[in-house]
DSSP file (Angstrom, degrees, kcal/mol; ACC not computed):
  #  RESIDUE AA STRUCTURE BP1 BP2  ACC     N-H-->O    O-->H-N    N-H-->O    O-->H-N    TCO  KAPPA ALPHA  PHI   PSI    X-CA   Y-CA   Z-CA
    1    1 A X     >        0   0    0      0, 0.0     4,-2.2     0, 0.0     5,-0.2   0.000 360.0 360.0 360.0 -50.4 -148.2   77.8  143.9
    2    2 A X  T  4  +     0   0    0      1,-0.2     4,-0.5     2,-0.2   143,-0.4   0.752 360.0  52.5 -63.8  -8.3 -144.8   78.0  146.0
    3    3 A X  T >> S+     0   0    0      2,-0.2     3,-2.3     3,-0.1     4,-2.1   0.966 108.4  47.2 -77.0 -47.2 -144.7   74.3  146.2
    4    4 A X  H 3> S+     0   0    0      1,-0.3     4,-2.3     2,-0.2    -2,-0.2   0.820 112.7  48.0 -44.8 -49.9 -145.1   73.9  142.7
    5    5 A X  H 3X S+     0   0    0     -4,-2.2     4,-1.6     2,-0.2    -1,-0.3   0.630 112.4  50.7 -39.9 -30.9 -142.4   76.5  142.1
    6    6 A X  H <> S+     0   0    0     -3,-2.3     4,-2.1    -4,-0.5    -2,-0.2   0.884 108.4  50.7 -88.8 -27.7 -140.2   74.5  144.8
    7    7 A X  H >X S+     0   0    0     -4,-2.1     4,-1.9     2,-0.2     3,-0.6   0.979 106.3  57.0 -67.8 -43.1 -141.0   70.9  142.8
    8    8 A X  H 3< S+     0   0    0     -4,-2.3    -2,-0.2     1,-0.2    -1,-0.2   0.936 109.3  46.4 -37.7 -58.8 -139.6   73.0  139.1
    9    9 A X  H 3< S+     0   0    0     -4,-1.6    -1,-0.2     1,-0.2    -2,-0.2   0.869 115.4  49.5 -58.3 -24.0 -136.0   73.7  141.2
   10   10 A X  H << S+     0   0    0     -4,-2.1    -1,-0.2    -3,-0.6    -2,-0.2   0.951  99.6  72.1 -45.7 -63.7 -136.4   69.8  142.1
   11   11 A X  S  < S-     0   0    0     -4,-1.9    10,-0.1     1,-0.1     3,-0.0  -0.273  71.1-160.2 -45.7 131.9 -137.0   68.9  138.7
   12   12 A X  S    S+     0   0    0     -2,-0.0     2,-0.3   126,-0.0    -1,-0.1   0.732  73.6   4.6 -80.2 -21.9 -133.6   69.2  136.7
   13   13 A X        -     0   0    0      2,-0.1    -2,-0.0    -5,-0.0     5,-0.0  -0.740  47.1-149.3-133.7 175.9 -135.4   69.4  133.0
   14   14 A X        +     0   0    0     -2,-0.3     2,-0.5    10,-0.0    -6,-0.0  -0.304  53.7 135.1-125.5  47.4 -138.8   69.6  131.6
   15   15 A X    >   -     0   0    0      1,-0.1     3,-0.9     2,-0.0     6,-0.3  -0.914  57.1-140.7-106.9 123.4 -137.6   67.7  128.5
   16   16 A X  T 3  S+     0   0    0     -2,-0.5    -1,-0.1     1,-0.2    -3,-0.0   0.389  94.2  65.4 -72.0   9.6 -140.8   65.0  128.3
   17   17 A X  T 3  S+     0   0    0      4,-0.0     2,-0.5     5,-0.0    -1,-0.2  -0.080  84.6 103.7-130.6  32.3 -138.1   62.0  127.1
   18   18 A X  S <> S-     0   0    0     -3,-0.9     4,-3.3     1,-0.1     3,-0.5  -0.997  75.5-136.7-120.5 155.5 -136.4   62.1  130.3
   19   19 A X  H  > S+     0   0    0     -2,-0.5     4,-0.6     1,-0.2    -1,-0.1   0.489 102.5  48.2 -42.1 -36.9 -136.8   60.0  132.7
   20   20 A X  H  > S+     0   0    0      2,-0.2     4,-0.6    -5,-0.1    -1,-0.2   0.525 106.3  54.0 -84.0 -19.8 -137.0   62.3  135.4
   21   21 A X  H >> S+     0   0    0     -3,-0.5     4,-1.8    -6,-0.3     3,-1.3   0.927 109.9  57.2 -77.8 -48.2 -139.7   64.7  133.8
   22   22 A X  H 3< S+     0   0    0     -4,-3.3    -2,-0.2    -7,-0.2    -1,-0.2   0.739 105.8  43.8 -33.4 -44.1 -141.6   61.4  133.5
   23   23 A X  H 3X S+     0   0    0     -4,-0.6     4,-4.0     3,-0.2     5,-0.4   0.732 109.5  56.8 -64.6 -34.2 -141.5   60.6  137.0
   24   24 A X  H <X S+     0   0    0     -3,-1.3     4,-2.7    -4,-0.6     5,-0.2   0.977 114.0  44.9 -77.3 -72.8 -142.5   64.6  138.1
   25   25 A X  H  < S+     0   0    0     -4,-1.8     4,-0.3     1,-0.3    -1,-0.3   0.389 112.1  46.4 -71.2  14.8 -145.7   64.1  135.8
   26   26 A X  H >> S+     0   0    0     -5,-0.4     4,-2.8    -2,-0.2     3,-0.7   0.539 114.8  45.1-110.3 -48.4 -146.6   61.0  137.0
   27   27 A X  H 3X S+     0   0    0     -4,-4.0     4,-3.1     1,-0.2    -2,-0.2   0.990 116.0  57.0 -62.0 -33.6 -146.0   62.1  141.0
   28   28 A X  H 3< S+     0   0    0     -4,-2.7    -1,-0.2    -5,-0.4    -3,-0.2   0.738 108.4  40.2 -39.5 -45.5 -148.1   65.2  139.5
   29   29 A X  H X> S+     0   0    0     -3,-0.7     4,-1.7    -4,-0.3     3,-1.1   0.731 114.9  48.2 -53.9 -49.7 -150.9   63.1  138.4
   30   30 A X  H 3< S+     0   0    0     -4,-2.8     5,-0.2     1,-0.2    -2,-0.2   0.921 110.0  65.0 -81.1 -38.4 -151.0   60.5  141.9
   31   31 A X  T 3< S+     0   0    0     -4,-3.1    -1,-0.2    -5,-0.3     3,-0.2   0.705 108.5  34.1 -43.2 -20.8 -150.8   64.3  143.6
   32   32 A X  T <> S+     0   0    0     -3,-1.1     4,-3.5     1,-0.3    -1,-0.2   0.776 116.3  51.1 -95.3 -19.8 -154.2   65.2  142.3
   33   33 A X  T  < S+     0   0    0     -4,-1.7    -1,-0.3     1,-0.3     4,-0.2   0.138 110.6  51.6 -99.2  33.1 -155.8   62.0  142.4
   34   34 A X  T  > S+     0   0    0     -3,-0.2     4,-1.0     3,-0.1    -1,-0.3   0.061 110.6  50.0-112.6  11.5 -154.7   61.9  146.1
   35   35 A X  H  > S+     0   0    0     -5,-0.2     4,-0.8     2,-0.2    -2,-0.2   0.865 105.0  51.2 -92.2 -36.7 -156.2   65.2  146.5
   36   36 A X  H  X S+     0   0    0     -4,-3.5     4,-3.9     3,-0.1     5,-0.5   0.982 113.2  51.2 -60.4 -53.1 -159.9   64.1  144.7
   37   37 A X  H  > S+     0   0    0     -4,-0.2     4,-2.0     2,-0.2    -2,-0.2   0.983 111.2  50.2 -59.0 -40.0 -159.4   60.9  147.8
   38   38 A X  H >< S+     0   0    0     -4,-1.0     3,-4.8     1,-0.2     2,-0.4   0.550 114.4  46.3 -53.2 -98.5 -158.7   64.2  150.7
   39   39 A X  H 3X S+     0   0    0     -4,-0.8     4,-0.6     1,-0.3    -1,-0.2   0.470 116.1  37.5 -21.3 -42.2 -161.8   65.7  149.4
   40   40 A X  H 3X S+     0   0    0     -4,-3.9     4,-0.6    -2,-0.4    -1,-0.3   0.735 117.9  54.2 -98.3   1.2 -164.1   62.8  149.3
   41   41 A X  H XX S+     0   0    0     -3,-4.8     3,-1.4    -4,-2.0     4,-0.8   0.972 101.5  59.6 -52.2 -61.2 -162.4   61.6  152.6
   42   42 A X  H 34 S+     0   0    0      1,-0.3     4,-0.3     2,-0.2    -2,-0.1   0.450 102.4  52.1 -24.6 -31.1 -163.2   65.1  154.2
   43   43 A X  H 3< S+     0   0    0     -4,-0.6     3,-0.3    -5,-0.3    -1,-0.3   0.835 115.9  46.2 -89.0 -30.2 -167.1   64.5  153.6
   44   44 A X  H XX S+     0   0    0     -3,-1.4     3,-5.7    -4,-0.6     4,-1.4   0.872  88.9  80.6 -56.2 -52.6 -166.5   61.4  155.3
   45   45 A X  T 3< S+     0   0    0     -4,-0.8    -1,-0.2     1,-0.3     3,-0.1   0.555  88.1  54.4  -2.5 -65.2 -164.4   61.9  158.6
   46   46 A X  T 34 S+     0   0    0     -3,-0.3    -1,-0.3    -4,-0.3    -2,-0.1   0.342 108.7  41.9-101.4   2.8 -166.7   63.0  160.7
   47   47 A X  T <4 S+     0   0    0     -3,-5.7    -1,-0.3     1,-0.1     2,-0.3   0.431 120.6  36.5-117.2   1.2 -169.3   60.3  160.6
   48   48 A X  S  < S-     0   0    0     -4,-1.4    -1,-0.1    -3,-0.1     2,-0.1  -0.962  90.4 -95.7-127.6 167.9 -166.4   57.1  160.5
   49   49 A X     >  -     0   0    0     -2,-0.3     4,-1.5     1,-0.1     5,-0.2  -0.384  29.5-131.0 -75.0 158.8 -163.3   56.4  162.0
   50   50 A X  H  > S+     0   0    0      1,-0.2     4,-1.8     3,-0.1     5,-0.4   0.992 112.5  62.5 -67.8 -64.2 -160.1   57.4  159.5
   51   51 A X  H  > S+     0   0    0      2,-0.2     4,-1.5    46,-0.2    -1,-0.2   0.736 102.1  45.4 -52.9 -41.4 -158.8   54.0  160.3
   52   52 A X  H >> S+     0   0    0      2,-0.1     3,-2.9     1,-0.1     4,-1.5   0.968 118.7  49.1 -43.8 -71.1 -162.4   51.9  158.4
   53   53 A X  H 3X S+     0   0    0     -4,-1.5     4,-0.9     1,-0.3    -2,-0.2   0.706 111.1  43.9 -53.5 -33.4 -161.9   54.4  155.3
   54   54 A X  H >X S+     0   0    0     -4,-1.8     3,-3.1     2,-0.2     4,-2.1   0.982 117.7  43.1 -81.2 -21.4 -158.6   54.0  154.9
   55   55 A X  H <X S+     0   0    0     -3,-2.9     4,-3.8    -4,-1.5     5,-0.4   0.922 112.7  58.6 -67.5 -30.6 -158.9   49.8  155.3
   56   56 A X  H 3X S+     0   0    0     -4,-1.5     4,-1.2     1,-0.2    -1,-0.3   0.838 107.6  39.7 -38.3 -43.6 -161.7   50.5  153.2
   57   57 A X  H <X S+     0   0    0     -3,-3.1     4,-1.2    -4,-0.9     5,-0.2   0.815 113.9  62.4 -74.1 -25.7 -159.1   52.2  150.3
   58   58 A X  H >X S+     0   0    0     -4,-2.1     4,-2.5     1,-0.2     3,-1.1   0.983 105.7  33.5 -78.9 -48.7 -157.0   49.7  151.2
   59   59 A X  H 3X S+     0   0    0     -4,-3.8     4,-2.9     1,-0.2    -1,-0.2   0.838 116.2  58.5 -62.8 -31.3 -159.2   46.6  150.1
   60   60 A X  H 3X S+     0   0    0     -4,-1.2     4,-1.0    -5,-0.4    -1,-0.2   0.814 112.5  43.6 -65.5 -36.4 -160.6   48.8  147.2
   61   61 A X  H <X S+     0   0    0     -4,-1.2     4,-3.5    -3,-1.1    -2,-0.2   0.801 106.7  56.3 -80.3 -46.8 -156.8   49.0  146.1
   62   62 A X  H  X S+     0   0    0     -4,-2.5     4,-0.7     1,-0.3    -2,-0.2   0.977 112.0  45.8 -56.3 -66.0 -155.9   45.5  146.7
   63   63 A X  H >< S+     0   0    0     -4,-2.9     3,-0.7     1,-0.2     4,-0.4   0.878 111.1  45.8 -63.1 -24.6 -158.7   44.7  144.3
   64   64 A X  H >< S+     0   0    0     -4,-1.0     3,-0.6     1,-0.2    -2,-0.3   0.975 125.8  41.1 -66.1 -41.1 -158.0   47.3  141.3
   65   65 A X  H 3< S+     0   0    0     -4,-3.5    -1,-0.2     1,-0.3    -3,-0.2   0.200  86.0  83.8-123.4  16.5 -154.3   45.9  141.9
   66   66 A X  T X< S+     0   0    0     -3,-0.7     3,-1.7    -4,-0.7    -1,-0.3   0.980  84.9  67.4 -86.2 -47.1 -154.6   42.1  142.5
   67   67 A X  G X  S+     0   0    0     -3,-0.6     3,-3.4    -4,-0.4    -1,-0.2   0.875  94.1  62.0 -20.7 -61.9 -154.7   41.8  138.1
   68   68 A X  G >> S+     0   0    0      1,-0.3     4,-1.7    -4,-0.2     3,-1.5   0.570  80.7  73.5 -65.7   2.1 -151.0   42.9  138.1
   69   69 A X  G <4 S+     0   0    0     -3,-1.7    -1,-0.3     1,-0.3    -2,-0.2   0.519 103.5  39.8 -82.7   0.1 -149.7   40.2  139.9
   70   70 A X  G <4 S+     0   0    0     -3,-3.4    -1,-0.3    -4,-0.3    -2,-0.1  -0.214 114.2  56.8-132.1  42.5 -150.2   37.8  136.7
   71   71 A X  T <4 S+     0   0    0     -3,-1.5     2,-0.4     1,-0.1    -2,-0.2   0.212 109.8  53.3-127.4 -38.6 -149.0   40.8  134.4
   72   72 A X  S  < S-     0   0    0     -4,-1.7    -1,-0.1     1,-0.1     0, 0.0  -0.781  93.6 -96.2-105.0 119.6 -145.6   41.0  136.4
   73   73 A X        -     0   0    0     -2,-0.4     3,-0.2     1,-0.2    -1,-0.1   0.279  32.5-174.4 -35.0 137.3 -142.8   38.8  137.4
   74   74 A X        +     0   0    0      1,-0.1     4,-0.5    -5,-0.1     3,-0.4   0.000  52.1 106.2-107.4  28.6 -143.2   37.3  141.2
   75   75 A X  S    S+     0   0    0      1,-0.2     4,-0.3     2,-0.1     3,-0.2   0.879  87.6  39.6 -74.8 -41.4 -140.0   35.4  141.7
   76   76 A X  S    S+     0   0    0     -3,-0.2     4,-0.3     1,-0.2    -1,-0.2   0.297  92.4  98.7-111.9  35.7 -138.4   38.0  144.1
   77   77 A X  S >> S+     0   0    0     -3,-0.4     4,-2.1     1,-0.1     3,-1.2   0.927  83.8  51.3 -49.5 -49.9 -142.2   38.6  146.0
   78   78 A X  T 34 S+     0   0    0     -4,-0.5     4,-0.2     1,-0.3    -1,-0.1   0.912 105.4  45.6 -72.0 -26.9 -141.2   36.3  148.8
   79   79 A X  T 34 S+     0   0    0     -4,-0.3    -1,-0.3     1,-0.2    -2,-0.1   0.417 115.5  51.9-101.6  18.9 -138.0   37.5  149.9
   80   80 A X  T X> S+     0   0    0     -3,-1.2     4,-1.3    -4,-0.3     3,-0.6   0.660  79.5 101.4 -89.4 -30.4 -139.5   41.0  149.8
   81   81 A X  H >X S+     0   0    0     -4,-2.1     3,-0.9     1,-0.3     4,-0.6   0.425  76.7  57.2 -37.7-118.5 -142.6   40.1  152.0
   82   82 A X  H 3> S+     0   0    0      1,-0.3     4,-0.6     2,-0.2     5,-0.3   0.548 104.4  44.5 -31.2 -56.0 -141.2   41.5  154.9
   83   83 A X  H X> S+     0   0    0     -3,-0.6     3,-2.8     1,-0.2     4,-2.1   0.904 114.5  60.0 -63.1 -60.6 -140.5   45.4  153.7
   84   84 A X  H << S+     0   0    0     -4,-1.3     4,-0.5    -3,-0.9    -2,-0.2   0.740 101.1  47.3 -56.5   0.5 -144.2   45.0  152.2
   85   85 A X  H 3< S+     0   0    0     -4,-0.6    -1,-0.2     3,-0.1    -2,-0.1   0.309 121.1  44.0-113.4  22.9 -145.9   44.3  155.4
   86   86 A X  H <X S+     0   0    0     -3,-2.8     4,-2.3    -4,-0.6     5,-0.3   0.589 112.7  43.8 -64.3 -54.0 -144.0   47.2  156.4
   87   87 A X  T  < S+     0   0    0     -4,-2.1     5,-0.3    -5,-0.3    -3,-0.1   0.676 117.2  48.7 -60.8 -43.2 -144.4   49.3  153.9
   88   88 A X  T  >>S+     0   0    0     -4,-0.5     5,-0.8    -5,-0.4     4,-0.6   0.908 118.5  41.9 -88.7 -39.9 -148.2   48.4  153.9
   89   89 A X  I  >>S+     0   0    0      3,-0.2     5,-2.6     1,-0.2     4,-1.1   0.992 122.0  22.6 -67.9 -65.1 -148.5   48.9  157.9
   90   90 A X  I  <5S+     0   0    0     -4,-2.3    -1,-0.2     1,-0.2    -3,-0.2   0.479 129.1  32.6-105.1  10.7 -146.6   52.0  159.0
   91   91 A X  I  45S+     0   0    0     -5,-0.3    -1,-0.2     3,-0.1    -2,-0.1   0.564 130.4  30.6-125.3   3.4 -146.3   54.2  156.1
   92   92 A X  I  <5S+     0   0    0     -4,-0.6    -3,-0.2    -5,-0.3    -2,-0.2   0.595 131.3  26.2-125.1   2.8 -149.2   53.4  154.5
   93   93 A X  I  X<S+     0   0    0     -4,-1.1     4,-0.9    -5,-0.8     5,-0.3   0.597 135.3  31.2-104.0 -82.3 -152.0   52.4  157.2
   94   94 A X  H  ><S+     0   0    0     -5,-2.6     4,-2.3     1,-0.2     5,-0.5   0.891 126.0  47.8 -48.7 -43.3 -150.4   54.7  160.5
   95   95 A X  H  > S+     0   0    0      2,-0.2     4,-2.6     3,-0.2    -1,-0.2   0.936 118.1  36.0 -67.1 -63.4 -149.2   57.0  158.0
   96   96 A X  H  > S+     0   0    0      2,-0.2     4,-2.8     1,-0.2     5,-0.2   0.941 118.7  55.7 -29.1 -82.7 -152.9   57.4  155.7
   97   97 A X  H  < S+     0   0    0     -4,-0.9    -1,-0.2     1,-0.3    -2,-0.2   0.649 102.7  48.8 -36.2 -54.0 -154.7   57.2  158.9
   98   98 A X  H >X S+     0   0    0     -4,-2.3     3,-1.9    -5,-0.3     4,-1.6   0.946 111.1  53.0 -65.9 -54.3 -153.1   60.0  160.7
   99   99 A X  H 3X S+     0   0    0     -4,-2.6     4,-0.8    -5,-0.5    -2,-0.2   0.952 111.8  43.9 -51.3 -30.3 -153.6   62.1  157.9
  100  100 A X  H 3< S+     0   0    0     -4,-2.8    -1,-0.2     2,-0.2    -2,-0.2   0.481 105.4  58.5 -74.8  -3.3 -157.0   61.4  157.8
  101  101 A X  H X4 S+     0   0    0     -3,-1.9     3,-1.3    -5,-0.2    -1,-0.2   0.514  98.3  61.4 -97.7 -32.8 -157.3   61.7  161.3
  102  102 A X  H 3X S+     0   0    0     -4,-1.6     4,-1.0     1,-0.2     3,-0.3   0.838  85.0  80.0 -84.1 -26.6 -155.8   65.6  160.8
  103  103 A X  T 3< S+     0   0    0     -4,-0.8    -1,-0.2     1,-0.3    -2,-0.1   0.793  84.9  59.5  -2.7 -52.8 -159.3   66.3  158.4
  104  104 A X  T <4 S+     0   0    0     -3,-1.3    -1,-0.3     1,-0.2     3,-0.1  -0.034 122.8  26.6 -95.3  38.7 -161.4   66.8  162.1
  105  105 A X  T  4 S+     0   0    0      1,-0.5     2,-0.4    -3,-0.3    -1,-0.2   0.119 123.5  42.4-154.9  -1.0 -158.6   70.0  162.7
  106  106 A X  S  < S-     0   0    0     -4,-1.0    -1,-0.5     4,-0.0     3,-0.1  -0.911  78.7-110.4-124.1 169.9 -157.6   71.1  159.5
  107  107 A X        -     0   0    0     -2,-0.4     4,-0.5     1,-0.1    -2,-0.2  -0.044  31.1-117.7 -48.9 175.9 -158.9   71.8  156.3
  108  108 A X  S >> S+     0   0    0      2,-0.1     4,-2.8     3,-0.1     3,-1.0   0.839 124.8  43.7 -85.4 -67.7 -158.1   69.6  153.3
  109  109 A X  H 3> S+     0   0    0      1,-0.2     4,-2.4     2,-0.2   -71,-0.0   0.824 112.8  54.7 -49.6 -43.0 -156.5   72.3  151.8
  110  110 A X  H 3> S+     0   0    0      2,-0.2     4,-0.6     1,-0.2    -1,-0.2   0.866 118.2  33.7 -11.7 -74.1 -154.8   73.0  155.2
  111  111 A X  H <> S+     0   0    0     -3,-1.0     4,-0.7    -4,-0.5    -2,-0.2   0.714 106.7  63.8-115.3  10.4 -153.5   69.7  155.4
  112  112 A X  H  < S+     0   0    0     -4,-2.8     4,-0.5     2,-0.2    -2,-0.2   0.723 106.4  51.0 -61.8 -25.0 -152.8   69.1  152.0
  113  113 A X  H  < S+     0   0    0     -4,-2.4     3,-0.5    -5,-0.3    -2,-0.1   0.871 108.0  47.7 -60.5 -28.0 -150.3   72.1  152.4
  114  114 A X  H >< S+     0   0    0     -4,-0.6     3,-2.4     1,-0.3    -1,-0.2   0.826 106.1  64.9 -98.6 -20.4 -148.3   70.8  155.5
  115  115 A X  G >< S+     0   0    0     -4,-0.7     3,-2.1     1,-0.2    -1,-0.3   0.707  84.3  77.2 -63.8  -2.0 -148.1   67.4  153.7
  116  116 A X  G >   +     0   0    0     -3,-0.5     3,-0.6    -4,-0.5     4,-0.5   0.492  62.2  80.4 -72.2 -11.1 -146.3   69.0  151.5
  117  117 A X  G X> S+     0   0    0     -3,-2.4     4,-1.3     1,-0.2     3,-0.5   0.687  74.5  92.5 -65.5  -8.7 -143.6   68.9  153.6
  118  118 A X  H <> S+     0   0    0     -3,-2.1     4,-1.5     1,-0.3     5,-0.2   0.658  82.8  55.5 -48.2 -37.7 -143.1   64.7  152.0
  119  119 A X  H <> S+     0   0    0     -3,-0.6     4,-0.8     2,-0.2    -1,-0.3   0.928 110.0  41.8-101.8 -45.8 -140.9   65.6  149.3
  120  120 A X  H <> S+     0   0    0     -3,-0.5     4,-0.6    -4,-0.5     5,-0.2   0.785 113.4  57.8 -76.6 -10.6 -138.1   67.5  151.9
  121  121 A X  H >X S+     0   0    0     -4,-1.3     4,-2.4     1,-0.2     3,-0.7   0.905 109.5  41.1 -64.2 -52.6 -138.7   64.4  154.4
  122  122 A X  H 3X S+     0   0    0     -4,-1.5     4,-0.5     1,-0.2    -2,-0.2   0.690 108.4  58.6 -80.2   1.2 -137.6   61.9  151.5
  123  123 A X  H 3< S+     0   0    0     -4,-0.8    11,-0.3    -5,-0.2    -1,-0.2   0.701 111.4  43.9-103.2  -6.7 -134.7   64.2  150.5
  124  124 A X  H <X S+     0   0    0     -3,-0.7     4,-3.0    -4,-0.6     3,-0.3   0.747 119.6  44.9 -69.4 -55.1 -133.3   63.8  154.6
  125  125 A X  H  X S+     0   0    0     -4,-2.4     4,-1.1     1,-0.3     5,-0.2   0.582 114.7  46.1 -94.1  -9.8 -134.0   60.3  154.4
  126  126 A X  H  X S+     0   0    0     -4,-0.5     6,-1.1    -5,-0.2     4,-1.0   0.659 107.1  52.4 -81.0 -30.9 -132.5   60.0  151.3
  127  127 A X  H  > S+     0   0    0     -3,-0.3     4,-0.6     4,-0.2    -2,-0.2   0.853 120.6  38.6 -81.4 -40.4 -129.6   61.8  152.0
  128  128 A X  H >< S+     0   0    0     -4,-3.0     3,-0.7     2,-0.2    -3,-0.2   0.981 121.7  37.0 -85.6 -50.3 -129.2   59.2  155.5
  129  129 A X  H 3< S+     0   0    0     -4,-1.1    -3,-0.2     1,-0.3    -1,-0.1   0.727 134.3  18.8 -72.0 -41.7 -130.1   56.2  154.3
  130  130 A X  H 3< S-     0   0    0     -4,-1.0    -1,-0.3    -5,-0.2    -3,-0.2   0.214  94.9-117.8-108.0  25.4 -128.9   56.1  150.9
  131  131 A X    <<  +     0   0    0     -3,-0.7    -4,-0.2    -4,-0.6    -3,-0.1   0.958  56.2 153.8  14.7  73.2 -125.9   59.1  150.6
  132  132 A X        -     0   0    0     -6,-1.1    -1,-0.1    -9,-0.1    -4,-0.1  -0.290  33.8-157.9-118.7  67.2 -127.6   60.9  148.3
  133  133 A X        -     0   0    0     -6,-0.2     2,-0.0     1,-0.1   -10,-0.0   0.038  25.0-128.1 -45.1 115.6 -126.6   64.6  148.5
  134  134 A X        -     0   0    0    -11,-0.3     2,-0.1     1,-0.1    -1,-0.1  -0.327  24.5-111.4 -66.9 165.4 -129.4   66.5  146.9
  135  135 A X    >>  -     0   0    0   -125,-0.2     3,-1.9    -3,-0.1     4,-0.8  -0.495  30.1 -99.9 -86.0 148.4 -128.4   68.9  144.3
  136  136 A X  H 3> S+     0   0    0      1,-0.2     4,-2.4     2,-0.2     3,-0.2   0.711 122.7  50.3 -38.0 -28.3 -128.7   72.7  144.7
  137  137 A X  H 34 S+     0   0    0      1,-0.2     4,-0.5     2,-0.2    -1,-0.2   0.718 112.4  56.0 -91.5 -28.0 -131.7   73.4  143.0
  138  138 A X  H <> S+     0   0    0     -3,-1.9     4,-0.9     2,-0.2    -1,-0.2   0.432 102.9  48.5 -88.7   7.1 -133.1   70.5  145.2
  139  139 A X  H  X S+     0   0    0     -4,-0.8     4,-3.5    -3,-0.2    -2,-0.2   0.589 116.4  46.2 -95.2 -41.3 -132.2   71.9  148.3
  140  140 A X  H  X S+     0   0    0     -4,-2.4     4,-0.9     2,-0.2    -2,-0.2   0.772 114.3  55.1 -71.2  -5.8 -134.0   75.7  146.8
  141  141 A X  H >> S+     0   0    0     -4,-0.5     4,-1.3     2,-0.2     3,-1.2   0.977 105.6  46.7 -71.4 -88.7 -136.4   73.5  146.0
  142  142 A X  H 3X S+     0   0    0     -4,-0.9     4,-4.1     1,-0.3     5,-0.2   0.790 108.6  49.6   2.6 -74.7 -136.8   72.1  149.4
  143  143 A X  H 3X S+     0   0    0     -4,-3.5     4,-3.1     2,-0.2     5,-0.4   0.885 104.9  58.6 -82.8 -15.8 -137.0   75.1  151.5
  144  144 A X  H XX S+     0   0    0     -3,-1.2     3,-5.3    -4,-0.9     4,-1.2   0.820 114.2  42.6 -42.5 -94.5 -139.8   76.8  149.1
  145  145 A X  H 3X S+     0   0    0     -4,-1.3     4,-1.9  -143,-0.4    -2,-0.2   0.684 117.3  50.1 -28.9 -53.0 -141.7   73.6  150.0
  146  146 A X  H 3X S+     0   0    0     -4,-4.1     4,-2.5    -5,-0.3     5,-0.3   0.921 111.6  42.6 -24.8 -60.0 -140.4   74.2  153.6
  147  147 A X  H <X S+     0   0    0     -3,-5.3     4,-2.5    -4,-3.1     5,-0.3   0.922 103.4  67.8 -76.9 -30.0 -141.3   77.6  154.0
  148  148 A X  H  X S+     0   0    0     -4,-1.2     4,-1.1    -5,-0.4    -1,-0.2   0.843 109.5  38.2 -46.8 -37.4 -144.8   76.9  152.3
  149  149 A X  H  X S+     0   0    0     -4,-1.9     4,-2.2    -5,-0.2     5,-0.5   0.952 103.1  64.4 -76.4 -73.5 -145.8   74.7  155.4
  150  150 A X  H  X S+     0   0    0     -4,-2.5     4,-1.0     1,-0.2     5,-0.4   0.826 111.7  38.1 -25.4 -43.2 -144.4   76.5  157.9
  151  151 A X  H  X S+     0   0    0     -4,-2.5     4,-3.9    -5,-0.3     5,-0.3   0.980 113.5  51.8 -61.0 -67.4 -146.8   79.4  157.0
  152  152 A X  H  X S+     0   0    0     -4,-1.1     4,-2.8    -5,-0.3     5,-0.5   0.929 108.0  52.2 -25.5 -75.3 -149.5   77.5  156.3
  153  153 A X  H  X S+     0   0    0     -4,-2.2     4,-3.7     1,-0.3    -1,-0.2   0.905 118.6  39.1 -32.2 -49.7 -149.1   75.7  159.8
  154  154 A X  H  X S+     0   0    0     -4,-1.0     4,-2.6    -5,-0.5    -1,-0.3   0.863 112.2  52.7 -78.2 -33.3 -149.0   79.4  161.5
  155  155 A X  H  < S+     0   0    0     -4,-3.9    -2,-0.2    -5,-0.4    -1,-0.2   0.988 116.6  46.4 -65.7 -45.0 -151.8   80.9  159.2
  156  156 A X  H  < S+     0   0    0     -4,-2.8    -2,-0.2    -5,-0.3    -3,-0.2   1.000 108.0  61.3 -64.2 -69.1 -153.8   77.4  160.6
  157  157 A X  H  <        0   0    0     -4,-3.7    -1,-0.3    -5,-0.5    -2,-0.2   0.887 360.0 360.0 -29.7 -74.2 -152.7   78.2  163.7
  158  158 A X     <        0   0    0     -4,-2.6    -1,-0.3     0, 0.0    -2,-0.2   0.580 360.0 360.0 -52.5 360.0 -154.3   81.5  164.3
């Protein structure tokens, strides 16, 4: 619940014909349905390695998502190719994998909480990479999320 609370200060509106409320209920949606994949990961874990299941999600993805490549222009695919086999290696195979890895020592719920630290991680990295000074409400935003792991982590801990 205090994450949720920290993503509202994120949000600037709830008004459903912005752009930005649009975005919060769509990462709102891809949050649950990456919570249904922890949970039927979780049952998995412990009788394969996290690194098949995810290549597994991966090839499973690849097919739902090979259509859209004949729904959407490809002109500037090729000179991107290099950030996607980036993109596809270390933040989403090392990245997946080590969360999936953290299943045989956490909970789901556990280590769905301390991922929840993702949103103040892209609001760092946003802030160096692109100078994008978060707004107040995303900085109270932030440390709810913050402090919500940081418990979590210590509650796990004991």
């Amino acid at each position: 619940m205090i994450i949720l609370l920290g993503i509202n200060f994120i949000a600037p509106s709830f008004d459903i014909n912005d752009n930005m409320t649009k975005g919060l209920l769509i990462g709102i949606f891809s949050a649950f349905c990456y919570a249904i994949r922890n949970l039927i990961l979780k049952s998995k874990i412990q009788n394969f390695n996290g690194s098949i299941l995810i290549f597994y999600q991966m090839v499973l993805a690849f097919i739902l998502l090979f259509p859209v490549l004949f729904v959407y222009d490809q002109q500037n695919v090729v000179s991107q190719i290099p950030i996607l086999i980036f993109l596809g290696l270390i933040t989403t195979a090392v990245g997946h994998t080590l969360f999936l890895n953290s299943f045989k020592h956490f909970t789901v719920s556990a280590a769905s909480i301390m991922s929840g630290i993702q949103p103040v991680f892209g609001i760092i990295l946003a802030l160096i990479f692109l100078h994008e000074f978060p707004a107040p409400r995303s900085i109270i935003g932030g440390v709810l999320i913050l402090s919500t792991v940081i418990i979590e982590a210590r509650r796990t801990a004991k």
